[in-house]
C-alpha positions as CSV (number, residue, x, y, z in Angstrom):
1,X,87.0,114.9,90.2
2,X,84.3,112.3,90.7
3,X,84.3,108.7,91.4
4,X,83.1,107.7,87.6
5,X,86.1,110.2,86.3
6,X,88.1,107.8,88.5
7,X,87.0,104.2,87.5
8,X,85.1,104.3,90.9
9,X,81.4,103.1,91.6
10,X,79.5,103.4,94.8
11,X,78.5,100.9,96.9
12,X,76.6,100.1,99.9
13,X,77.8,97.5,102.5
14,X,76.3,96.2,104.8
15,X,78.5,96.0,108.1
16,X,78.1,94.7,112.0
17,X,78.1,98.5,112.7
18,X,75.9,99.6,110.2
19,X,75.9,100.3,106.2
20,X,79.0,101.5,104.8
21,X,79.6,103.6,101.7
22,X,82.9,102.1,99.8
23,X,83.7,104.0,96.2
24,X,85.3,101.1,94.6
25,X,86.9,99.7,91.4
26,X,89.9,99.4,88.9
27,X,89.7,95.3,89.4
28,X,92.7,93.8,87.9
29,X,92.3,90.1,88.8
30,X,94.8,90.4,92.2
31,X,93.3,88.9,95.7
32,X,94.7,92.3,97.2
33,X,92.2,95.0,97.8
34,X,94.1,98.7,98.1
35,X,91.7,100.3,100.8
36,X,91.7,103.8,101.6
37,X,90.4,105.4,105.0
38,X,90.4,109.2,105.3
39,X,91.0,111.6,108.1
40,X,88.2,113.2,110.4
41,X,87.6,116.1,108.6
42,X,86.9,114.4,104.9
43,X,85.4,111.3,103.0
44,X,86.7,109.2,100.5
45,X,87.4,112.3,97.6
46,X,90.1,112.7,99.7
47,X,92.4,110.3,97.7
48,X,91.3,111.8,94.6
49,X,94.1,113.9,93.9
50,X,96.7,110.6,94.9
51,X,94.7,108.3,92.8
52,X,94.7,110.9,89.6
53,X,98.5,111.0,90.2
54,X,99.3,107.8,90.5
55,X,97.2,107.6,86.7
56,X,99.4,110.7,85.7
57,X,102.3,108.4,86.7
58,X,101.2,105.7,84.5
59,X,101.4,103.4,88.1
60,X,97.7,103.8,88.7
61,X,96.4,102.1,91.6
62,X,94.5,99.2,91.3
63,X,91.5,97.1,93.7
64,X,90.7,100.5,95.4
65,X,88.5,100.6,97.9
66,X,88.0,103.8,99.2
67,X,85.4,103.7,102.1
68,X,83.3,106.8,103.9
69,X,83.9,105.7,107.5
70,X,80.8,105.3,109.8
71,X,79.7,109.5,110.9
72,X,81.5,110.5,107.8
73,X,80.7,111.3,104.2
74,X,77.7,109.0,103.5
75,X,78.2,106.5,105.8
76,X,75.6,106.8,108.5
77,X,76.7,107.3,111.8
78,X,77.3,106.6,115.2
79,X,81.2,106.5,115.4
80,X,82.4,102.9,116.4
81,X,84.8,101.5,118.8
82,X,88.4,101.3,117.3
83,X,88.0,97.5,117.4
84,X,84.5,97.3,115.6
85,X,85.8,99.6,113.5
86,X,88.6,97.3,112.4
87,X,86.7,94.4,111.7
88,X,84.1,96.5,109.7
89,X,87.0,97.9,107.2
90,X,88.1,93.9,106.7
91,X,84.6,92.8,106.2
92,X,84.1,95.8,103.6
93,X,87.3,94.4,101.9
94,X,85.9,90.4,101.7
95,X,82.1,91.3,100.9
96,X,83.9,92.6,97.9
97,X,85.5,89.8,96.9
98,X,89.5,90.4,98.7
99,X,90.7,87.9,100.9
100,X,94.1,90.0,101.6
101,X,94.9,93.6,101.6
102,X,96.7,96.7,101.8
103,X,95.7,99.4,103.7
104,X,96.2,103.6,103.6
105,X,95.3,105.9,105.9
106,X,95.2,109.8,106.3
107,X,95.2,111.2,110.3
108,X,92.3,109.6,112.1
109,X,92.7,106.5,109.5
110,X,95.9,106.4,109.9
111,X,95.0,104.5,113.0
112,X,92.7,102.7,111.7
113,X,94.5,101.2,109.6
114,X,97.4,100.1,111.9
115,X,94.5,98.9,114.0
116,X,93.1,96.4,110.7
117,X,97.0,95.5,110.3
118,X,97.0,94.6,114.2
119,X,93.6,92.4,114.0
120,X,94.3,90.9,111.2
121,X,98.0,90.3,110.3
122,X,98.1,87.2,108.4
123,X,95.9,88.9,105.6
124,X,97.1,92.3,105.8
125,X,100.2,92.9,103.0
126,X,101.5,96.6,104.3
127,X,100.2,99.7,105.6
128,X,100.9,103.1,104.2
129,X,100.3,106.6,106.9
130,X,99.8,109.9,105.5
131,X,100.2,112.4,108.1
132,X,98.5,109.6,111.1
133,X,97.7,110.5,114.0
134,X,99.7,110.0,117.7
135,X,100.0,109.9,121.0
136,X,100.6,113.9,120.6
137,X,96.9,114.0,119.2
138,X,95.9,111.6,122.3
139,X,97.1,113.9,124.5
140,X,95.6,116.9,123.5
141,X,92.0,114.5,123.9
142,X,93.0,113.3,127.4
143,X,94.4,117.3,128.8
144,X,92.9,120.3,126.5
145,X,94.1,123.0,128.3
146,X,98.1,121.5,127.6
147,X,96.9,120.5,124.4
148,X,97.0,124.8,124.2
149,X,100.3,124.6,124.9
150,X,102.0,121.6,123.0
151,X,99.5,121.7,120.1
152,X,97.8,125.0,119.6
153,X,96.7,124.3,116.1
154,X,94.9,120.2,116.6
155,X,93.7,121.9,120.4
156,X,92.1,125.0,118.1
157,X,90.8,122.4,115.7
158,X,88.9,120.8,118.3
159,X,87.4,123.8,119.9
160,X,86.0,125.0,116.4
161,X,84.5,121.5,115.8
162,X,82.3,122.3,119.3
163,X,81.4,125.7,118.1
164,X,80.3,124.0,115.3
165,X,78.1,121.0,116.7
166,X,76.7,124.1,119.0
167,X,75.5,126.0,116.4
168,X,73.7,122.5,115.3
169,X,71.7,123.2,111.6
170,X,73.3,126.5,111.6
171,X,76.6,125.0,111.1
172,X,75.8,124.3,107.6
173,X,74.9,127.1,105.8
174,X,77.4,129.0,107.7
175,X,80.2,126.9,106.2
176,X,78.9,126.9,102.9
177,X,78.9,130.9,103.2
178,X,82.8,130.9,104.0
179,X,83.3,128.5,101.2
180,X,81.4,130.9,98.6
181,X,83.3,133.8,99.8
182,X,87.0,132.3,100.0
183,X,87.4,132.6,103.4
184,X,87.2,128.6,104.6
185,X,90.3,128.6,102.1
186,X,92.2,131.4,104.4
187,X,91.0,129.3,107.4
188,X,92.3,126.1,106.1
189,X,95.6,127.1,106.4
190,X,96.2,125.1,110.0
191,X,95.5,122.0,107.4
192,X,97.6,122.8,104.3
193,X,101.2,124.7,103.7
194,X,100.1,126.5,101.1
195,X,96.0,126.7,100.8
196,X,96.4,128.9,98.0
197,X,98.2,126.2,95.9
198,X,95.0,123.9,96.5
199,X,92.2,123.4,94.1
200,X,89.4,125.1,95.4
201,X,87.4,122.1,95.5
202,X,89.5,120.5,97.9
203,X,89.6,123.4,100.3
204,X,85.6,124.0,99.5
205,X,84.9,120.5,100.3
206,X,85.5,120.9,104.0
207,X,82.0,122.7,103.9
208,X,80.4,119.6,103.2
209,X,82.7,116.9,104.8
210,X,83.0,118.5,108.6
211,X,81.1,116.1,110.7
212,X,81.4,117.9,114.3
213,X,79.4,115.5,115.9
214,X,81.2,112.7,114.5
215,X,85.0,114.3,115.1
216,X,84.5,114.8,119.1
217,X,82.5,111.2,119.6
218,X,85.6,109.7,118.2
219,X,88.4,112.5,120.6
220,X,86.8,110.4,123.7
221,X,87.5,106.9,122.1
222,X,91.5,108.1,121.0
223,X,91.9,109.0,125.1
224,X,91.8,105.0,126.2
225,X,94.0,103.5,122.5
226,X,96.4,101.2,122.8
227,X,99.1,101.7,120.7
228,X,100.8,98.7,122.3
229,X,98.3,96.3,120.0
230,X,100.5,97.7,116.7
231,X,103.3,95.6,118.1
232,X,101.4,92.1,116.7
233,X,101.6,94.5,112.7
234,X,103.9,91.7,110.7
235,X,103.7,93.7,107.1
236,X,106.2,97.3,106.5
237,X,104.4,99.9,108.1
238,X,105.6,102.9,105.7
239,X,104.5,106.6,106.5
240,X,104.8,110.2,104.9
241,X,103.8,113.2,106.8
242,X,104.0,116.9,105.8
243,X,107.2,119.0,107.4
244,X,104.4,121.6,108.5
245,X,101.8,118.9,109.9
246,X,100.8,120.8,112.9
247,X,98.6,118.0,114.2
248,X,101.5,115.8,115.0
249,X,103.9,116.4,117.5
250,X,107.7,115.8,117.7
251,X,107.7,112.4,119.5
252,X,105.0,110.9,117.5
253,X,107.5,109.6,114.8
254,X,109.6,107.9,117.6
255,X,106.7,106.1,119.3
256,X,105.8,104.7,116.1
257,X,108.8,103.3,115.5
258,X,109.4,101.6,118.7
259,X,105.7,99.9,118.3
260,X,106.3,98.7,115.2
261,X,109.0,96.5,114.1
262,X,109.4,97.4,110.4
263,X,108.7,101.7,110.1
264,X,110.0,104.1,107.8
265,X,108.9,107.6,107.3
266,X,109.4,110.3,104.9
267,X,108.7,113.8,105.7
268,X,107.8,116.2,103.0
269,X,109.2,119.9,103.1
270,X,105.7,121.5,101.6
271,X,103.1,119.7,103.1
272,X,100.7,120.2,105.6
273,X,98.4,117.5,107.0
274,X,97.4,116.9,103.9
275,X,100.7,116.1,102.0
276,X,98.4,113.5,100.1
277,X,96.7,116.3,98.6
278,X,99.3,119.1,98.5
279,X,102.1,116.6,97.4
280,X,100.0,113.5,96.3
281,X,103.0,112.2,93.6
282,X,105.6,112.6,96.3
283,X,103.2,111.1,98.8
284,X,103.0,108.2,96.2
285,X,106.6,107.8,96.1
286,X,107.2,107.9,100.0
287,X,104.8,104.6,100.0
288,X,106.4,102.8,97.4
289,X,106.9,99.8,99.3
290,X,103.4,99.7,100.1
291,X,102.2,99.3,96.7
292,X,104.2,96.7,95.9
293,X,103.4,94.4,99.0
294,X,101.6,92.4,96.6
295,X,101.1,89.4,98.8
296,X,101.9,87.7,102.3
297,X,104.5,84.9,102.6
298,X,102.4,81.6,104.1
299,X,104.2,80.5,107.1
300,X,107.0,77.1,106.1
301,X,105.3,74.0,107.3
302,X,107.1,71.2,108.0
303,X,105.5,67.4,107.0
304,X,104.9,64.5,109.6
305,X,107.8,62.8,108.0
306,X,110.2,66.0,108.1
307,X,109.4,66.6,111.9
């Protein structure tokens, strides 16, 4: 589905860390932008099959802004710092007109988006985590050879995206070759329960949405996070995560929770790491309170006379 199919345009933003392609749209007069950051293997078509739900549902989401992040899609690269990074996605949000807003996140942008929440709390309403990333996906970046061991499937991820950047121009036609002949859809299945469930032109799009180069520069930035920034997050953090997700390990959930003072999590039974694809009106459902974070509280001030 395309972004006019949608009630999404393209735009171009200009940024501290460069231009940044936003798909945007569905205005409906609220100061509260709904942004959308995808994983490290994707753009923003991602949230195409959430956002055709959620119109399915007759709850479509409004104020979308779904943004390429810098090295993916059509957003030029190099890959920022998780800070810079952060204060690009809010000043994507306010150079299109939204002084608050919400902010979702698949994997890799799962983080980013706690990171936006952390930086700027006052004007962040909720978060919503599909299948984020965690300190099991750290590891793996900081110890590869135990990342065999505790995480076969993220550590065999990694290792295909250097074969990849290796091959350099190669990589492309190579990938488009496995899409033609169905077999990038067999060797999705690390990402997806059921790959043959998918519509083909979500599992095809990988061939054109990889970004080797851009996945590993951003493993060496994940070593050094600090998760203990996501303790300053005053909005509900919500998250939903596929029951098969392979790139997160068993802890993650806890660490989350002890970082952040208001967590929930739902875990789908037939999802993968993609449960916003594979499950996008349960996904939808999971983040509920999310969507309806409509505004932030202003803080009780008292007058000169009252103090």
């Amino acid at each position: 589905m395309d972004a006019t199919a949608l009630g999404l345009r393209r735009l171009v933003v200009p940024t501290a860390v460069g231009t940044i392609v936003v798909h945007a749209g569905r205005r409906s007069g609220s100061p509260v932008a709904t942004v959308l950051l995808h994983g490290a293997a994707a753009s923003w078509r991602t949230w195409a099959p959430m956002i055709a739900a959620s119109d399915e549902m007759r709850t479509p989401l409004a104020d979308i802004v779904a943004i390429d992040l810098p090295g993916w899609g059509e957003s030029p690269g190099p890959v920022p710092e998780p800070g810079d990074l952060a204060v690009a996605v809010a000043a994507v949000a306010r150079a299109l007109g939204y002084p608050r807003w919400r902010v979702v996140g698949h994997s890799l942008g799962a983080v980013v988006a706690l990171d936006v929440a952390a930086r700027f709390a006052s004007t962040t309403v909720g978060v919503g985590l599909v299948s984020p990333s965690g300190e099991g996906a750290r590891t793996v970046a900081r110890h590869p050879l135990r990342g065999i061991l505790t995480m076969p499937g993220l550590a065999g991820m990694v290792a295909a995206m250097r074969v990849l950047r290796g091959l350099g121009p190669l990589s492309r036609p190579l990938l488009r070759l496995l899409a033609r002949t169905g077999a990038l859809r067999v060797l999705s299945r690390p990402l997806f329960r059921h790959p043959s469930r998918v519509a083909r032109s979500e599992t095809d799009a990988l061939a054109t949405e990889i970004r080797p180069t851009a996945f590993l520069a951003a493993t060496p930035k994940a070593r050094t996070h600090d998760d203990a920034v996501w303790r300053r997050i005053a909005c509900p953090v919500r998250s939903v995560r596929g029951r098969h997700d392979v790139f997160v390990a068993a802890r993650d959930p806890r660490g989350w929770a002890r970082a952040i003072s208001d967590f929930d999590e739902v875990v789908l039974d037939d999802s993968g790491h993609f449960a916003h694809v594979e499950q996008p009106a349960l996904a939808l459902l999971a983040l509920r309170a999310v969507w309806a974070a409509a505004r932030v509280r202003p803080p009780i001030r008292r007058s000169a006379r009252a103090a």
